[in-house]
C-alpha angles and dihedrals in degrees: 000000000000105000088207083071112085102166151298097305094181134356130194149226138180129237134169095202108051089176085061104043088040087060090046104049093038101035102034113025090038103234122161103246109230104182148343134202113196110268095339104078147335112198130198135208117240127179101306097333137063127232117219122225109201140174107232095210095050090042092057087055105100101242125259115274080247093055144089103273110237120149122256098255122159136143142205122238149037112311126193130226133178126225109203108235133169125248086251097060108040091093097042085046082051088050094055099046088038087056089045085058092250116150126239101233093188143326107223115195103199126222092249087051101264126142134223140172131199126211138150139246115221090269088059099250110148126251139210134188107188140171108246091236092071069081104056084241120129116263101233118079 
């Protein structure tokens, strides 16, 4: 393991419709909106990390000379991100999504006894809410 690695600080995910996936990730799921730049990105706190909304088709556009200069990325296709959940809250996490009219993809009961479940945004990633243990970490933050 490299020691200068702490952790996942941010991970991203692409969306076409920003409106849409704003009102997702902050409405249903719940996540604390940080910022938003027009039709480029919105981004969410989560836990100790941050999760990045980005369009696909403004993030592969090289920055202005004004600009941060992050390099134009993006991807096609649907991606796929976990959100860390206890135990106690993966079926009350079900329930919310269930009564947003959000479909359960799959439960996944893990061979160490961890739990998962899969679901979708409205551009289709897929989603995960697990229990920290289906990687052998520690539950508590």
């Amino acid at each position: 393991m490299n020691p200068m690695l702490e952790a996942m600080l941010e991970t991203a995910l692409y969306a076409r419709d920003l409106d849409q996936a704003e009102t997702f990730y902050e409405d249903v799921l719940g996540l604390e909106k940080i910022a938003r730049a027009a039709n480029r990105h919105v981004f969410f706190r989560c836990g100790p990390g941050v999760l990045l909304i980005f369009n696909p088709k403004e993030t592969m556009k090289p920055p202005a000379p004004e600009a941060l200069q992050v390099p134009p990325h993006g991807t096609s296709g649907q991606g796929h991100a976990c959100f860390r959940v206890s135990g106690r809250n993966i079926d009350a996490m079900a329930e919310r999504l269930k009564a947003a009219g959000v479909a359960i993809e799959s439960e996944v009961r893990w061979p160490n006894g961890g739990r998962s479940i899969y679901f979708r945004d409205p551009d289709g990633n897929s989603l995960e809410c697990a229990e920290a243990k289906i990687w052998g970490i520690e539950q508590d933050i």
